[in-house]
N, C-alpha and C positions, 0 to 999 in steps of 0.2 A: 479546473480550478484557476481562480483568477488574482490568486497571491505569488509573493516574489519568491521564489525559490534562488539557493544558491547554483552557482555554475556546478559545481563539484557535486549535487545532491544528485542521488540514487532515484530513480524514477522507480513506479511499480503500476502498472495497471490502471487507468481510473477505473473502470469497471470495477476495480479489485477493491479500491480504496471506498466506492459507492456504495458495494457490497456490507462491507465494515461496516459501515455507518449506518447503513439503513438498517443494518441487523442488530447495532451494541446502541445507536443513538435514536433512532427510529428517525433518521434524518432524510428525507425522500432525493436530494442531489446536495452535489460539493458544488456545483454553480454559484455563483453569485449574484443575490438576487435583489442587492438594492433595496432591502426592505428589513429594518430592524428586527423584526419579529420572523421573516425567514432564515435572517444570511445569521443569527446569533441563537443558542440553545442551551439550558441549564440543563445537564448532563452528572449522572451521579460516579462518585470516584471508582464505585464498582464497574459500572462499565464503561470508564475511560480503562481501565485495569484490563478489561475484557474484549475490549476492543486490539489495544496492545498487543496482549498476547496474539491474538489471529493475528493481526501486521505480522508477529514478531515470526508464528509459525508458516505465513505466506512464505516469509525472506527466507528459512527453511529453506521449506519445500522446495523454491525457486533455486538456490543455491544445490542441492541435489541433484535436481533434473539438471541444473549447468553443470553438475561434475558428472554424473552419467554421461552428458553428449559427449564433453571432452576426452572421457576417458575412452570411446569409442573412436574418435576422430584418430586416421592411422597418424603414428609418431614419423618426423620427419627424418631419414637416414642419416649417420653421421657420414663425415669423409674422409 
């Protein structure tokens, strides 16, 4: 993707984010492509709604698998 993201903002996969889109928008890349009729898409409010959610359920998922690791990684001694 070739928009400005803030320093602070949460990265997630581009595959993941391609995924989404090609699935809820039928959008074939997040690229930019320099051409009005690729790089922009009328998109219905259901599946921006539908898209969302799978984002919202990736971050989920992602956040589980990160507490799973952590809770496995040994606790460091006290002294």
């Amino acid at each position: 993707m070739n928009h400005h993201t803030t320093t602070n903002a949460i990265t997630a996969p581009s595959s993941l984010l391609e995924q989404i889109a090609l699935k809820h928008f039928f959008v074939e890349t997040l690229q930019t492509q320099n051409r009005d009729c690729l790089d922009f898409h009328d998109v219905s409010v259901w599946a921006i709604e539908s898209a969302l959610k799978a984002a919202f359920e990736a971050g989920v998922q992602a956040g589980l698998q990160a507490g799973q690791k952590a809770a496995l990684q040994p606790k460091p001694k006290k002294a």
